[in-house]
Residue, then its C-alpha position, 0 to 999 in steps of 0.5 A: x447513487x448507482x454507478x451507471x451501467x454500460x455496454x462497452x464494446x470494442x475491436x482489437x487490431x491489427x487482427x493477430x490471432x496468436x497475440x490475441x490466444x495470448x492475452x485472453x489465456x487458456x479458456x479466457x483464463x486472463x479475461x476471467x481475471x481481469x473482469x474480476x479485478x474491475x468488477x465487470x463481465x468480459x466475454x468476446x468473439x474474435x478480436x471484437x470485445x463486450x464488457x458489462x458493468x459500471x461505466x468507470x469499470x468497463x473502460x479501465x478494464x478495456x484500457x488493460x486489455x489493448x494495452x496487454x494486445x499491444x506488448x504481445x506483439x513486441x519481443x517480450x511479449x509473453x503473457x501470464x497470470x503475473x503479466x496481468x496482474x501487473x498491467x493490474x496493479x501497475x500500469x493503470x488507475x483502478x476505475x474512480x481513482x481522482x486526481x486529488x489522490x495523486x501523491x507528487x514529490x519531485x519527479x515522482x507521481x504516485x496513484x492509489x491502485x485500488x479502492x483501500x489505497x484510495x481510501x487510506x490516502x483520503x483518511x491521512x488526509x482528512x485525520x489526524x490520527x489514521x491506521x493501516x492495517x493488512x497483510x503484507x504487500x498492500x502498499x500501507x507503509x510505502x504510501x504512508x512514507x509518500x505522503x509524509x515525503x508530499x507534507x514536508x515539501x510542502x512545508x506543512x510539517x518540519x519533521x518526519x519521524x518514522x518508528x518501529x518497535x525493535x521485536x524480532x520476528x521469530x529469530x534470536x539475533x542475538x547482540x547487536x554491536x554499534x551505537x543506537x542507529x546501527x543497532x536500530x538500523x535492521x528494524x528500519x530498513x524498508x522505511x531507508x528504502x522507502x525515503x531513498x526511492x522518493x528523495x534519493x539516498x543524497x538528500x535522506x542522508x543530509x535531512x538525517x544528519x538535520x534532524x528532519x528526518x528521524x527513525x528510531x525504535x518505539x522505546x525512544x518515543x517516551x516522554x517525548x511531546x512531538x509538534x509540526x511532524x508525521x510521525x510513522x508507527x510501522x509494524x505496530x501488530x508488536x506493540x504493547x498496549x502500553x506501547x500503543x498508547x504511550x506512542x498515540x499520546x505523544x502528537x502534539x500541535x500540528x502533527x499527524x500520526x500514521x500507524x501500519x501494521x499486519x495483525x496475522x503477523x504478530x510476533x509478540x509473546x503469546x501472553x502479551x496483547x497486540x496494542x493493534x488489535x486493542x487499539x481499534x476496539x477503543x478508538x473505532x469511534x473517536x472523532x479525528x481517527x480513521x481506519x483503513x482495512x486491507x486485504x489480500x485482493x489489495x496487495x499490489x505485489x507480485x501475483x503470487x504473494x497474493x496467492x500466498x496470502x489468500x492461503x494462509x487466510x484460508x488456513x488459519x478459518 
């Protein structure tokens, strides 16, 4: 079914003509980016606006621009390329975006911000097994650690385990002094940060000392049959092939395995395969399993990671 087409127009007020050369950008610069976030076609005359494209799209793009208008006029009212991006990725639902992918946990309500991370969320949903795979700054990892946050306060699971392979990327750190969580601990740092954000770092640390959260490296995975848990594999572009299907056969009843990785950002030696790259090959069409690709237009960072992403795409073409 096609979206529905539409003739959006609107008028900013009051009429200021500094704010309004501010949020439209050097030859409608922010204007141009904007209609290409949305999908849409955005031109103006004076403060009055016109937009062209799917209904949804029209006016989410519509709702950015008076929201920019609107912060222009106040004391930090400096508009640039960021600016947008931010009012982008940040401020606003991307058009079709449904209530149902709103994740909440405590005073925390967290939205898809486009397309790939509505989708993500709909396959952890609706799979058991769900694979996320992109560059950096895409939000995979982030919303996976959410969502297991929602499944344990909602008493559908008993535990969160959350993995990573202990690979350095690039760097010899040498020996790690301490007992398995220090050594462990710079490994699974961003997912700390992740369950410190949502619960608070009180509430981890007791779930921590019960049992009910662990993290640890993949290597422990072993042996282990793991029921009525989410089980995170994060970083997986430096997994094995064995490693990968030693960690996908651990699910046991009632479990859920969500795996993140960026197969650009493998640190593997180069004659040992990526289990990543391998697994999608062989499990593209099982039924239950789920793939979800992320690219540089969906990272929801500052601008200019997107920007130094989109260059190394280029690049390595």
């Amino acid at each position: 079914m096609k979206a529905a087409k539409t003739g959006v127009s609107f008028s900013l007020s009051p009429l200021d003509n500094a704010r309004l050369a501010a949020i439209t950008g050097e030859r409608d610069a922010f204007l141009t980016q904007i209609g290409e976030y949305f999908d849409v076609k955005i031109s103006h005359r004076a403060e009055v606006f016109f937009i062209e494209g799917d209904d949804e799209n029209g006016h989410a793009a519509e709702n950015v621009i008076t929201d920019l208008y609107s912060g222009a006029g106040g004391s930090t009212g400096k508009i640039d390329a960021n600016t947008v991006h931010m009012a982008l990725v940040g401020k606003h639902k991307y058009a079709g975006n449904s209530a149902s992918s709103v994740i909440k946990i405590r005073k925390h309500h967290i939205s898809p911000r486009n397309v790939a991370q509505d989708l993500y969320l709909q396959q952890i949903s609706a799979k058991d097994v769900c694979f996320g795979i992109g560059p950096a700054g895409t939000g995979k990892t982030y919303l996976a650690v959410a969502c297991a946050a929602r499944a344990l306060a909602e008493h559908e699971i008993e535990r969160i385990i959350l993995v990573r392979p202990a690979v350095e990327a690039g760097e010899k750190l040498g020996f790690l002094p301490g007992d398995i969580g220090q050594k462990v601990d710079p490994y699974l740092r961003p997912l700390y940060d992740a369950l410190f954000e949502m619960l608070g770092v009180e509430r981890v640390g007791k779930l921590i000392e019960r049992g009910v959260i662990e993290l640890a490296p993949l290597a422990y995975m072993r042996g282990r049959t793991l029921n009525e848990a989410f089980i995170l594999l994060d970083e997986a572009q430096n997994t094995t092939i064995e490693q990968m299907k030693m960690f996908l056969t651990r699910m046991g009843q009632g479990s859920k395995i969500v795996v993140t990785g960026d197969t650009s950002q493998i640190d593997l030696p180069r004659h040992i395969g990526s289990g990543l790259l391998h697994v999608e090959k062989i499990l593209k069409d099982v039924k239950g399993v789920g793939f979800t690709h992320f690219s540089a237009k969906d990272v929801v960072r500052h601008s200019l990671v997107q920007r130094i992403v989109e260059a190394y795409d280029a690049e390595q073409k």
